[in-house]
C-alpha positions in Angstrom: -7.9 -6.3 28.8 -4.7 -7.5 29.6 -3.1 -10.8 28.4 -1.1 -12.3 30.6 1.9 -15.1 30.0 4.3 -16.3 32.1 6.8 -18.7 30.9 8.1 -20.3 34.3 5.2 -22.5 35.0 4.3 -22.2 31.4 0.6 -20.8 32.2 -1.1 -17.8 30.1 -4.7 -16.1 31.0 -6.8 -12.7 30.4 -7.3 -10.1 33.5 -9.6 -7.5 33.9 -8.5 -3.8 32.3 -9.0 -3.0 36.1 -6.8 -6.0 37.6 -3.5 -3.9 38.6 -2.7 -7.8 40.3 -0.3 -8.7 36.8 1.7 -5.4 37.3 2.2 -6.2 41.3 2.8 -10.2 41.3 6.0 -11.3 41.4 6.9 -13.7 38.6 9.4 -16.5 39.5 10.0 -16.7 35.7 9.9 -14.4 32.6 6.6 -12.7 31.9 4.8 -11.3 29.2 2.3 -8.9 29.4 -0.1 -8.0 26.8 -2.0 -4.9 26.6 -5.2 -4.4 24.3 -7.1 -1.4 25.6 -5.9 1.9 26.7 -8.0 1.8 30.1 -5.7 -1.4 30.9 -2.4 0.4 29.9 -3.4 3.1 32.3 -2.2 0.7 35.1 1.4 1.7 33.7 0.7 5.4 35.0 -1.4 4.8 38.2 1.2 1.7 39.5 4.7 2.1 40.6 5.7 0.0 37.6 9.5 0.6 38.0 9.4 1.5 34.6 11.0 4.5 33.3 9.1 7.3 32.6 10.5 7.8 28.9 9.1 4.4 28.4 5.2 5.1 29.8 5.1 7.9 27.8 6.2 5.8 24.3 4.3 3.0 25.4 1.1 5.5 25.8 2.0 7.4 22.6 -0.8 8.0 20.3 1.6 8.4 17.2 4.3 6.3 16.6 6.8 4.8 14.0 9.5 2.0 14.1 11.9 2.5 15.9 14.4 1.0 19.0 16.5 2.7 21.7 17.8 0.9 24.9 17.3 2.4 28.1 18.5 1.6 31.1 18.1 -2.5 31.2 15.6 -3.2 28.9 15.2 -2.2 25.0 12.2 0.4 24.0 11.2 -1.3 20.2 8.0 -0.1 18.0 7.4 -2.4 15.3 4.5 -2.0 12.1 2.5 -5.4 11.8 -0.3 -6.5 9.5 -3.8 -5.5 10.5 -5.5 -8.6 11.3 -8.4 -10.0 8.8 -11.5 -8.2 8.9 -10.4 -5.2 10.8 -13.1 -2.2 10.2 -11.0 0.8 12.2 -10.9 3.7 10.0 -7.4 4.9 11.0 -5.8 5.4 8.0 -2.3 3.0 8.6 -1.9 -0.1 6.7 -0.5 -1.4 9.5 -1.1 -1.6 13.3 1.5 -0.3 15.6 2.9 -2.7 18.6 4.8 -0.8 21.3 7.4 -3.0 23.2 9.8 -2.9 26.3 11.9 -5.8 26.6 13.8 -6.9 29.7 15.7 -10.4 30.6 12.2 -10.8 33.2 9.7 -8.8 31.5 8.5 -8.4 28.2 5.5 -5.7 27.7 3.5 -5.2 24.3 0.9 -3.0 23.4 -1.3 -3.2 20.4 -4.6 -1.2 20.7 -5.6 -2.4 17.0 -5.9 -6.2 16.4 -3.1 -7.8 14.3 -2.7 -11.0 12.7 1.1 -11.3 14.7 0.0 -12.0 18.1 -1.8 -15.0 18.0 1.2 -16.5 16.1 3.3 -15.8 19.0 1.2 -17.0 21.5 0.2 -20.4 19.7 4.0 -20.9 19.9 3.7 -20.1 23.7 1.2 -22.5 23.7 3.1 -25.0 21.7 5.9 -24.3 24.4 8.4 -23.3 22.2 9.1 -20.0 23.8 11.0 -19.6 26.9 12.4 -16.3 27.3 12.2 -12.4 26.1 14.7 -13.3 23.0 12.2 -16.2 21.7 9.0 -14.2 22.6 10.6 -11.2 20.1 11.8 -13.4 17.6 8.1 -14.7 17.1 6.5 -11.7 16.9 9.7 -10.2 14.3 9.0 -13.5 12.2 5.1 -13.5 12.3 5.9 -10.0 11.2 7.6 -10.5 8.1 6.7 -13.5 6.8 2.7 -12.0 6.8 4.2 -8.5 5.6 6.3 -10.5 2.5 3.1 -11.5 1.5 1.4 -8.5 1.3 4.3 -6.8 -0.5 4.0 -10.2 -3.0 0.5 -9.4 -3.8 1.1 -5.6 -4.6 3.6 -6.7 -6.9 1.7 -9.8 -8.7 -0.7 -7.5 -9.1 1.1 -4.7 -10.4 2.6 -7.7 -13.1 -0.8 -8.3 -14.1 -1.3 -4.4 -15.2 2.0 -4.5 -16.9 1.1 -7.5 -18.6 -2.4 -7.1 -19.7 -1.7 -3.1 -21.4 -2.3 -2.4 -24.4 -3.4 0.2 -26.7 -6.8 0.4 -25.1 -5.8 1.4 -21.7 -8.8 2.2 -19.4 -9.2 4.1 -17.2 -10.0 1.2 -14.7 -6.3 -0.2 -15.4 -4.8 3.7 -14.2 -7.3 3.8 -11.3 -5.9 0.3 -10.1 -2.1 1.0 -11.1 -2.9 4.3 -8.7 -4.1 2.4 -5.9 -0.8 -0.1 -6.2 1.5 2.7 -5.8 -0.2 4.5 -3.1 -0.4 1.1 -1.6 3.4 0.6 -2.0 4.4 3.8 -0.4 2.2 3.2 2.3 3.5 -0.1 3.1 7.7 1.4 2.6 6.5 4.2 4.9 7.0 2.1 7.7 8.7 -0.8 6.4 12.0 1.4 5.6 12.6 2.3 9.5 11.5 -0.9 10.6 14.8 -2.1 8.7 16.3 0.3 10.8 15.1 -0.8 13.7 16.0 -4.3 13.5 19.4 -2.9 12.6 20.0 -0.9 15.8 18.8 -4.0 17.9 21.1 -6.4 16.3 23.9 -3.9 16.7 23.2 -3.7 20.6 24.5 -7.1 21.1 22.0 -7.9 24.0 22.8 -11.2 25.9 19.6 -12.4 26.0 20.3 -14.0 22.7 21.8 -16.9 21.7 23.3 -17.8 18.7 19.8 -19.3 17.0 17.6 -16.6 17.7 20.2 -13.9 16.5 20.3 -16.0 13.0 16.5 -15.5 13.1 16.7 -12.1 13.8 19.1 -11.5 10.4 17.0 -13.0 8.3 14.0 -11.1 9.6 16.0 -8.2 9.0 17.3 -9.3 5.7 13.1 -10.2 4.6 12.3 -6.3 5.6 15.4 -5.1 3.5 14.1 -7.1 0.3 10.8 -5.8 0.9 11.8 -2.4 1.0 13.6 -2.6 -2.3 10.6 -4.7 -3.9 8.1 -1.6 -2.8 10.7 1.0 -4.3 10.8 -1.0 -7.4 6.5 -1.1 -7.3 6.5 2.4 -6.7 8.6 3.7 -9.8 7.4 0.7 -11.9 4.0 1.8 -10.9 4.6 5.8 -11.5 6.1 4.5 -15.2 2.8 2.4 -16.2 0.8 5.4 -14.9 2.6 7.7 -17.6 1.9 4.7 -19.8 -1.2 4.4 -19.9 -1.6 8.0 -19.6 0.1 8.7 -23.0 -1.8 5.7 -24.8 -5.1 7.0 -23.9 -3.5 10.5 -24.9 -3.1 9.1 -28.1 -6.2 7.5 -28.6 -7.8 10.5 -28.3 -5.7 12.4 -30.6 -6.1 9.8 -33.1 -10.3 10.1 -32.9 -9.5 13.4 -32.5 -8.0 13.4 -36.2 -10.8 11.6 -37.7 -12.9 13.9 -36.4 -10.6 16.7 -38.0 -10.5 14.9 -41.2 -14.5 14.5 -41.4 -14.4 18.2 -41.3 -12.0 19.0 -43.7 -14.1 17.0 -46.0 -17.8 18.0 -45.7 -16.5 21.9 -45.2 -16.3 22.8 -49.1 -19.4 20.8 -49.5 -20.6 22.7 -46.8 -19.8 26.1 -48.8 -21.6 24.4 -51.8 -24.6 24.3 -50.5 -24.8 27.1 -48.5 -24.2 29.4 -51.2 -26.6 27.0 -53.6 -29.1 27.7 -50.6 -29.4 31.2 -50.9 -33.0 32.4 -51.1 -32.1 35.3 -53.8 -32.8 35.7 -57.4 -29.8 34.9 -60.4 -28.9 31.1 -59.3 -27.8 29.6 -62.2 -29.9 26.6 -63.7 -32.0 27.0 -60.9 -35.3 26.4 -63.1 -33.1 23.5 -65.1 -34.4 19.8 -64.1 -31.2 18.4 -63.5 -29.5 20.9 -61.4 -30.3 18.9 -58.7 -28.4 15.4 -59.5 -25.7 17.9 -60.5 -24.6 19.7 -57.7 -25.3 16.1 -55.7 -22.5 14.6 -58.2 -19.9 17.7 -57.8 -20.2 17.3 -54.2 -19.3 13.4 -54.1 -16.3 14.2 -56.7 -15.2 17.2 -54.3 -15.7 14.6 -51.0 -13.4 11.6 -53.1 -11.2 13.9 -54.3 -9.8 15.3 -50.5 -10.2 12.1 -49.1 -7.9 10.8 -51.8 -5.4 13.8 -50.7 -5.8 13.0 -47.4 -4.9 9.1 -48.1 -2.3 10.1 -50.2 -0.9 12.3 -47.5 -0.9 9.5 -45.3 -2.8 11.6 -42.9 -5.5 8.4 -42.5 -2.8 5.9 -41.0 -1.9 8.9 -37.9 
């Protein structure tokens, strides 16, 4: 499917994956050109698109990260945006990956998994508030960060929560969720660190398609993706230290049962020896015959269990 826009008489409509028309008609304005399915991008390779061949191949790419190069008289940008809601692919990428190649006529995008960015931009086409490729990439670089600065935001409320709510009983739920922050967190930096880079090198070309308002736009885009680099970095180390954390409190808990457990021991062994050697079934036990023998050996054993309980309070061994 193929999403057609063109800006000069305003007017925006869906073709057919098989409709090679939209890469053939002459546009009197500046069009845009949305591709959804592979079998429509396939167009680029079967038509004499007047595209270069460097740019068919990224625009077809299976694998790609952000990234922007000009060639010839257009610019070659990938960009990472947020997955739209409900999205069941089981590709393992936070983020879905739009391919675009930008000219002052002709603005192509392809995004084979749905994303949350594109009907932004075209409810702004619809609004009429885009006229040209500069506006058209300013949308989709806006939609971009504003609905990526929220997802960093949550990682890191989240991860505020965990630090907040620790204590000496750690779970194992809280290290199984402080886990899945920071694997969340470098996920998200994995692609949000070249993005920055990206939008660098574009700035830094000094296109003139534009003007002053949407290069402002553009630096604070660019300025949003550096903060939310930084705020994943901090996650991702704040995350690896309240791993450790929690980690060495549930070490310690276990030592410390571990030590009661230890101490128990220590006291029932001699009682142990007691009446192990009292249990022998041989002749020559003393006051074996005697009637209180019994209550006797019970009362030795109690004074032998106080008295290395007492040494073990009085080492302070109770309180570790």
């Amino acid at each position: 499917m193929i999403r057609v826009m063109d800006f000069a008489d305003g007017t925006a409509r869906v073709s057919d994956a098989a409709d090679a028309r939209v890469l053939e008609e002459a546009a009197p304005g500046f069009r845009w050109l949305h591709f959804q399915e592979r079998d429509s991008l396939n167009l680029l390779e079967e038509r004499d698109c007047h595209l270069p061949e460097v740019v068919v191949r990224a625009l077809l790419a299976v694998e790609t990260r952000p990234r922007c190069d000009m060639l010839a008289d257009g610019v070659l940008l990938n960009l990472r945006t947020p997955l739209a809601e409900g999205d069941d692919t089981t590709e393992g990428d936070p983020l879905a990956s739009m391919r675009i190649w930008a000219t002052p006529k002709l603005l192509i995008s392809v995004a084979f998994r749905p994303t949350d960015v594109l009907p932004h931009a075209i409810a702004a086409f619809d609004a009429g508030v885009l006229h040209d490729c500069g506006d058209v990439l300013v949308a989709l670089l806006s939609a971009s960060a504003e609905q990526l600065d929220a997802k960093v935001a949550q990682i890191g409320d989240a991860l505020d929560a965990l630090e907040e709510g620790i204590d000496r009983h750690a779970s194992f739920e809280q290290r199984r969720e402080t886990s899945r922050l920071r694997s969340a967190a470098i996920g998200l930096r994995r692609f949000v660190a070249p993005q920055r880079q990206a939008l660098e090198s574009l700035m830094s070309l000094g296109l003139p398609w534009f003007d002053t308002a949407e290069r402002a736009h553009m630096r604070e885009a660019t300025d949003r993706f550096y903060r939310m680099a930084e705020e994943l970095e901090s996650v991702r180390e704040r995350a690896a230290v309240l791993h450790d954390e929690i980690t060495d409190l549930r070490s310690e808990r276990m030592d410390a049962r571990s030590l009661q457990i230890a101490i128990s021991a220590l006291i029932f062994l001699p009682l142990t020896f007691i009446t192990g050697l009292l249990g022998m079934n041989v002749e020559g036990i003393p006051y074996a015959k005697a009637p209180w023998a019994f209550w006797g050996v019970t009362t030795l054993c109690i004074v032998i269990a106080l008295l290395v309980a007492a040494w073990f309070i009085w080492r302070g061994w109770s309180k570790r």
